[in-house]
C-alpha positions in Angstrom: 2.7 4.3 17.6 5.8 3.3 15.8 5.2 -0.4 16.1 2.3 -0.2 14.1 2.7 -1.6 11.0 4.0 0.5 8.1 1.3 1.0 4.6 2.8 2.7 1.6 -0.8 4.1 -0.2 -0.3 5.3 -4.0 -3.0 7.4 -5.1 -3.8 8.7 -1.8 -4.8 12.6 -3.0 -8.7 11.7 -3.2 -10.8 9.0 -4.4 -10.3 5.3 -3.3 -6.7 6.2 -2.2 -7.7 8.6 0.1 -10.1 6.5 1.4 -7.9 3.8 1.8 -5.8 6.1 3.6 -8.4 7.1 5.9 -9.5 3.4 6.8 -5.6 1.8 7.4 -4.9 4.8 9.8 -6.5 3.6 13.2 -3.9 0.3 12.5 -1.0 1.3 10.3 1.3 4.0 9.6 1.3 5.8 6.5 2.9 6.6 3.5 0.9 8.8 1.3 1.6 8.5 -2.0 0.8 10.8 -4.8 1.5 13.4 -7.3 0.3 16.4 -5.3 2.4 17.2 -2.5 0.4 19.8 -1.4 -2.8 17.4 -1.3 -0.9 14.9 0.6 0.1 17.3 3.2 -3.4 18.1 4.2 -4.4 14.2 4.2 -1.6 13.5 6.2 -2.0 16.4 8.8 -5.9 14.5 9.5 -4.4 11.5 10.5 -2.1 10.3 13.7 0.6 8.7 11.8 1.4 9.8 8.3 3.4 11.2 6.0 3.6 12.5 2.7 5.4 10.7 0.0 5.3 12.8 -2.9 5.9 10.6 -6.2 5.6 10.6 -10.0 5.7 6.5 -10.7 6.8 7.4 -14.1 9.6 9.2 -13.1 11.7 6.1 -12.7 14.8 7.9 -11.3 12.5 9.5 -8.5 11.0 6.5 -7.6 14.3 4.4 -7.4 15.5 7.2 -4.9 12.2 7.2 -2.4 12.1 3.3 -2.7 15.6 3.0 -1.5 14.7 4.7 1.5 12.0 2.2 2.6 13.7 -0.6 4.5 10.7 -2.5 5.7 7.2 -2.5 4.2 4.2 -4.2 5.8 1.3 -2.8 3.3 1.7 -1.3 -0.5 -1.3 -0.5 -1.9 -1.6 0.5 -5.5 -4.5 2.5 -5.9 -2.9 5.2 -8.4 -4.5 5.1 -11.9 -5.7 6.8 -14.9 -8.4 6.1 -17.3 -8.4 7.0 -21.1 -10.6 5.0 -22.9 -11.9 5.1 -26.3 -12.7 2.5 -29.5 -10.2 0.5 -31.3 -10.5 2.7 -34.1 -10.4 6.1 -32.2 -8.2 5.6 -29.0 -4.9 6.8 -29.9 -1.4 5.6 -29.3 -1.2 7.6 -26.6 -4.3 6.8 -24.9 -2.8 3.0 -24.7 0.6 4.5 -23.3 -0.9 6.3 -20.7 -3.0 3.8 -19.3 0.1 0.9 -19.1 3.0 3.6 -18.0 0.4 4.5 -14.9 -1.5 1.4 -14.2 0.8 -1.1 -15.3 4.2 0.2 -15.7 4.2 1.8 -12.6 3.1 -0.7 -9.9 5.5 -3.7 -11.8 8.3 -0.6 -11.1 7.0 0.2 -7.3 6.5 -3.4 -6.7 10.0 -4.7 -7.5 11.8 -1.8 -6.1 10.3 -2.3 -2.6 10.5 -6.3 -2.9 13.3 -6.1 -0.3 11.4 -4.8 1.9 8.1 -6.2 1.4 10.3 -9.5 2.1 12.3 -8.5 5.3 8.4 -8.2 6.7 6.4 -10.8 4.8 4.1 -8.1 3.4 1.3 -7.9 1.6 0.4 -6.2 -1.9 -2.7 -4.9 -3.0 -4.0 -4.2 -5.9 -7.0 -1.9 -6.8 -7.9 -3.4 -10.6 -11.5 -3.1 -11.7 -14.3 -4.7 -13.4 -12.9 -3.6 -16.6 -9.9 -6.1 -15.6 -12.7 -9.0 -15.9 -14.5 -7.8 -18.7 -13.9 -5.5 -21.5 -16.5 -3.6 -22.7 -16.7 -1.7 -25.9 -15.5 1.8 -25.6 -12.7 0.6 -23.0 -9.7 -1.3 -24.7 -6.6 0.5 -23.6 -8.3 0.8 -20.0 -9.5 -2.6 -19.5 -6.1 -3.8 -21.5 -3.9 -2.0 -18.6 -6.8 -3.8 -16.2 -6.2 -7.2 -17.8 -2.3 -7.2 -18.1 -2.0 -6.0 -14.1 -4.2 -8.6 -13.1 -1.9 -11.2 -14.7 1.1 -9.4 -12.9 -0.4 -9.8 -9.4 -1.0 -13.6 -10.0 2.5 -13.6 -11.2 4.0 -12.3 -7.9 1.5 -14.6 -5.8 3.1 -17.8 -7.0 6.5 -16.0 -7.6 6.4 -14.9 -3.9 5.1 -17.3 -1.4 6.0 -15.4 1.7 3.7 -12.4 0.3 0.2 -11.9 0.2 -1.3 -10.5 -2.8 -4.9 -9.4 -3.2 -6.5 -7.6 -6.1 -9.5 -5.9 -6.1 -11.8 -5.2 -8.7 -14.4 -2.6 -7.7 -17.4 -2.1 -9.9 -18.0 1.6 -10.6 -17.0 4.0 -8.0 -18.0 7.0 -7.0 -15.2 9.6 -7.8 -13.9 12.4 -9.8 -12.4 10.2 -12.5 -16.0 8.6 -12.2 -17.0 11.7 -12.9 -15.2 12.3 -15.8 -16.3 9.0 -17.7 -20.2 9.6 -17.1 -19.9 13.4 -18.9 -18.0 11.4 -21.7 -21.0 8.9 -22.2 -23.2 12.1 -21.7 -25.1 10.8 -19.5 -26.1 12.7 -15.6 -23.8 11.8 -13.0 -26.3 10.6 -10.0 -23.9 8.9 -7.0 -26.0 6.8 -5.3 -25.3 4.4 -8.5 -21.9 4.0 -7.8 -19.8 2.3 -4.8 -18.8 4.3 -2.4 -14.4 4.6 -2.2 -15.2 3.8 1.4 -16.9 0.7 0.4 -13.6 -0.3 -1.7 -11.4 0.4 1.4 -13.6 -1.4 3.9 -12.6 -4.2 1.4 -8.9 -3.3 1.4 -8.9 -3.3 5.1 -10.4 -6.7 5.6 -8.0 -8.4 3.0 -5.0 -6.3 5.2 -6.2 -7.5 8.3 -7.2 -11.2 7.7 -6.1 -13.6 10.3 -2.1 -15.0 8.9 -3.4 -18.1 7.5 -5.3 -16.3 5.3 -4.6 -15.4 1.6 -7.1 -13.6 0.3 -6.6 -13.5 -3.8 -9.3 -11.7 -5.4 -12.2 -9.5 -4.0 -15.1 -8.4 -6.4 -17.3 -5.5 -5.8 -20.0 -4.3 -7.5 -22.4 -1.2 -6.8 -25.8 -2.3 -5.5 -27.7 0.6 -7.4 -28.5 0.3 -11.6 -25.4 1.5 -13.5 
């Protein structure tokens, strides 16, 4: 097992990370990335070849130290993120913040720090955006603003970086807690079967991962099949 490739997954506690996690195991192994050590134990204890890699990517000095111990990196996957959304005229300061220090701020940070070894093995980024990084829609500024500015930061590093690959991914709505979260704000019923399934975003992670090396896929869009 420990020629398999290496995947560094942020975000991996639950949702599309998790997921993620789950699908790159049969073919990589893991770093699982995440805020919850506790969490990422129990993930990683499920699958042949992972490991917890606890992580606050706004703790700068913490992330500089775990980085610096990664000398080769076939995979990162940023699939960490937060949402806080709200109008022009009500989102506050540090609704903007929040979104840009987690979902901008900290894969630019995560990124560079691990260029060295995304380089030593000709790696490949991934990005997990989101529809609101294609179209804003009232309501969602800071979110889809984060959405927008890491989208122009991943074709940045594509033509910055020729011996990478790097594929963003904008899911339509998904099915998870943060989900979750936004429906009982909009105060409307949560009913799943509207939503994509995280699986269904990882099944899309995996295929860009494993396309054939002459292969760059750039930009994957999902959307959920039932009426959001």
């Amino acid at each position: 097992m420990a020629d398999l490739p290496l995947a560094l997954v942020t975000g991996a506690t639950r949702g599309i990370g998790a997921a993620t996690a789950r699908a790159l195991a049969p073919t990589h192994r893991l770093l699982l990335g995440g805020r919850d050590a506790e969490a990422l134990g129990e993930l990683a204890g499920t699958l042949p070849e992972a490991k917890p890699w606890p992580i606050d990517l706004t703790d700068t000095d913490a992330l500089e130290t775990a980085a610096a111990e990664i000398g080769e990196l076939d995979v990162l996957v940023h699939s960490a993120g937060v949402a806080r959304l709200g109008t022009v005229e009500t989102a506050t300061d540090a609704d903007w913040r929040a979104n840009f220090e987690v979902n901008v701020l900290g894969v630019v940070s995560l990124t560079r720090l691990l260029l060295p070894a995304l380089r030593a093995s000709k790696g490949h980024v991934v990005v997990i955006n989101s529809g609101a990084g294609q179209n804003a829609r009232p309501g969602w500024g800071p979110y889809a603003a984060s959405k927008f500015a890491v989208r122009a930061f991943a074709d940045s590093l594509r033509e910055e970086e020729s011996a990478l690959r790097v594929t963003s991914i904008y899911p339509g709505r998904t099915d998870t807690e943060m989900q979750q979260a936004i429906v009982a704000d909009e105060g409307r019923e949560y009913e799943p079967e509207r939503f994509l399934r995280p699986e269904s975003v990882a099944a899309a992670v995996f295929a860009a991962v494993s396309a054939t090396s002459d292969a760059h896929p750039t930009d994957v869009t999902l959307r959920p099949r039932g009426l959001v």
